[in-house]
C-alpha positions in Angstrom: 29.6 1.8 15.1 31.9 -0.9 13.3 31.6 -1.6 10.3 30.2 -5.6 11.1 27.8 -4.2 12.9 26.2 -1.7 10.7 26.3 -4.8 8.2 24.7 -6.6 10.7 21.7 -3.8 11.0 21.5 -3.5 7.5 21.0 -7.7 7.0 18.4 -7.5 9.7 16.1 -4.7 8.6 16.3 -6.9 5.1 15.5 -10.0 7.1 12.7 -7.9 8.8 11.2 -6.4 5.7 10.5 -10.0 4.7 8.0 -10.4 7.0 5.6 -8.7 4.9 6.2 -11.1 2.3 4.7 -13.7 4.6 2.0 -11.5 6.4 -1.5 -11.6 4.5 -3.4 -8.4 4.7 -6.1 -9.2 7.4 -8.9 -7.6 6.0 -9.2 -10.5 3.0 -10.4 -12.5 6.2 -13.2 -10.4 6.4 -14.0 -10.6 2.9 -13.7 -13.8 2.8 -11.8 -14.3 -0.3 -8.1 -13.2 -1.1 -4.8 -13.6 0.6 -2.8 -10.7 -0.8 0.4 -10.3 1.3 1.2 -7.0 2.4 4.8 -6.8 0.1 2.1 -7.3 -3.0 0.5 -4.4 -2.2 3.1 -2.3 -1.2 4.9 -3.0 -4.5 1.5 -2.2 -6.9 1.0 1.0 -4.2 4.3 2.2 -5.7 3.6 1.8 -9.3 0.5 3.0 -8.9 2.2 6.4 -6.9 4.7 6.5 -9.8 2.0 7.4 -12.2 0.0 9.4 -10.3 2.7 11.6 -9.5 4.1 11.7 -13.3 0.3 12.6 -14.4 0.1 15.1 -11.9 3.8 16.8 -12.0 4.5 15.9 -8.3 8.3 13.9 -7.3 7.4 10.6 -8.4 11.1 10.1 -5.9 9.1 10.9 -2.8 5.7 9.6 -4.1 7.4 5.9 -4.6 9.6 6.5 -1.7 6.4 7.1 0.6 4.3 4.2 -0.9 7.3 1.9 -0.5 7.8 2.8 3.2 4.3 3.3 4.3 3.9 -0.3 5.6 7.1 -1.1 7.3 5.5 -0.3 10.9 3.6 -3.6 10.4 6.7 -5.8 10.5 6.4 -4.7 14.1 2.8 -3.7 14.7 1.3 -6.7 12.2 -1.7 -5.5 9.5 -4.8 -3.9 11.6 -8.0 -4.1 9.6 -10.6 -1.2 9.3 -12.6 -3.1 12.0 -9.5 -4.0 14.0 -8.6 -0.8 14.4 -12.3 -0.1 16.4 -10.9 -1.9 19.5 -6.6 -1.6 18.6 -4.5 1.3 18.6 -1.0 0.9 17.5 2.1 2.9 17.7 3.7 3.0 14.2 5.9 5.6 14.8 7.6 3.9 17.9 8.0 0.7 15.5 9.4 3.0 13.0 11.6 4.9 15.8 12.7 1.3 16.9 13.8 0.5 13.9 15.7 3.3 12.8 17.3 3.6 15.7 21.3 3.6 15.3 20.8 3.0 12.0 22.0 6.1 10.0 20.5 4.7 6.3 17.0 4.9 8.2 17.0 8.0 9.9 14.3 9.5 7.5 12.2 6.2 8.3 10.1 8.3 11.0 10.0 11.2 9.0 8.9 9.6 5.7 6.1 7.6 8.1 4.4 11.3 9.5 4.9 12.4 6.1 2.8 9.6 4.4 0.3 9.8 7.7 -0.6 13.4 7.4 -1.1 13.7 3.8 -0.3 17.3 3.5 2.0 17.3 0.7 0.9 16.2 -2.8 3.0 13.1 -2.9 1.6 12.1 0.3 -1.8 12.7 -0.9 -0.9 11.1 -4.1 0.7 8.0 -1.9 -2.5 7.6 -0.1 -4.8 7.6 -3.0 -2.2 4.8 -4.5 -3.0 3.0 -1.4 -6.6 3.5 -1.1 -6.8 2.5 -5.0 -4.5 -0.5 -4.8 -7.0 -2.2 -2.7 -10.2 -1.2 -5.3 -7.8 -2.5 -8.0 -7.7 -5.4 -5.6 -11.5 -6.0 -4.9 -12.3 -5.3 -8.4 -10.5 -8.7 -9.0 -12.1 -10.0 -6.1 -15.5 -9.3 -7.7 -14.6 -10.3 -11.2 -14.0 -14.0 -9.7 -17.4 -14.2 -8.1 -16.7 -12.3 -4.4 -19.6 -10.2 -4.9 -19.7 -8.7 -1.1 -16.2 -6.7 -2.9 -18.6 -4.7 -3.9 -19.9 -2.9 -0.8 -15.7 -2.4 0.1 -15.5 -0.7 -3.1 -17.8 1.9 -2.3 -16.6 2.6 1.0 -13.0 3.1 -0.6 -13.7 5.2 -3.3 -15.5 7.6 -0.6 -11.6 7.4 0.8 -10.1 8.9 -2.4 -9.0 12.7 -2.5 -7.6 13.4 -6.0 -9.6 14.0 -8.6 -7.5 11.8 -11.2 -7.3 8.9 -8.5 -10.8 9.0 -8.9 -11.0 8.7 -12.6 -8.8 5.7 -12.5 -10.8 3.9 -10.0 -13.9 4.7 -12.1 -12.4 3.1 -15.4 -11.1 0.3 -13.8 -14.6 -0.4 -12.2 -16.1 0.2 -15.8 -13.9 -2.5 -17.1 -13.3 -6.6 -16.1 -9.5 -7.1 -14.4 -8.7 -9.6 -16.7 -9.8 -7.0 -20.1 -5.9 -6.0 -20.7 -5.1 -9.1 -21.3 -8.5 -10.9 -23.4 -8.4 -7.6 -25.6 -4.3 -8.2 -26.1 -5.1 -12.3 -27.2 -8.2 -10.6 -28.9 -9.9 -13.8 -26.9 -14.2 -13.5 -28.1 -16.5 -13.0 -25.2 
């Protein structure tokens, strides 16, 4: 491969990632507020990995890495919603193959993509939970600006979670307001 061209692949899968910038996670149409983008929730997936994994002693590395990755097959496959996915089936592996393909920097792309799917290692399980609990962080917010059907979501994702500390974080942040952190740093009365 020359060297422009692996440039070339490189600039591309950049180009391609930015998609997910502009597509909005589908299931907000549902709910009938929000317009998170799927880059958004990626990004707050990985912080929320990160510490997960540091509270738990797993490789934050691979726990990110996972969390990062885990929706690049939608550039190509677009976001399916829960109730999408009754009547769609799609093929993120073969996205993630397609992509990866001839491109040496990606080869782990598939790999990383089974890894987060099947959940059997701790960071998996630990990037799954960080998914599950990026979207109650999500609806909580949701809720605390009046969408009040957030609720019934919530409970149908926190039957989703595995870990016992991803539970304990979605229960304090559904104890407290989304906008707390930052009323109790201004010390604003309520």
């Amino acid at each position: 491969m020359s060297d422009n061209t692996s440039y070339q692949k490189i600039v591309s899968f950049i180009y391609e990632t930015g998609l997910l910038n502009r597509f909005k996670r589908s299931g907000f149409d549902f709910l009938g507020s929000g317009n998170q983008n799927i880059s958004s929730h990626s990004f707050r997936t990985s912080i929320i990995s990160y510490v997960l994994a540091k509270r738990l002693g797993a490789d934050s590395s691979i726990a990110v890495l996972l969390s990062l990755f885990h929706d690049i097959p939608e550039t190509r496959t677009g976001d399916i919603n829960h109730f999408q996915k009754k009547y769609i089936e799609k093929d993120e592996l073969k996205a993630v193959s397609d992509i990866a393909d001839n491109f040496p920097e990606l080869k782990e792309l598939p790999e990383m993509i089974n890894t987060f799917n099947n959940g059997e290692s701790i960071e998996a399980a630990i990037a799954r939970d960080a998914d599950v609990l990026e979207l109650i962080f999500t609806l909580k917010e949701e809720h605390d600006t009046g969408n009040h059907q957030a609720e019934i979501w919530i409970k149908d994702a926190l039957k989703r979670l595995k870990l016992d500390e991803s539970i304990k974080i979605a229960e304090t942040a559904l104890s407290v307001k989304s906008y707390d952190w930052w009323m109790d740093i201004l010390k604003v009365n309520r």
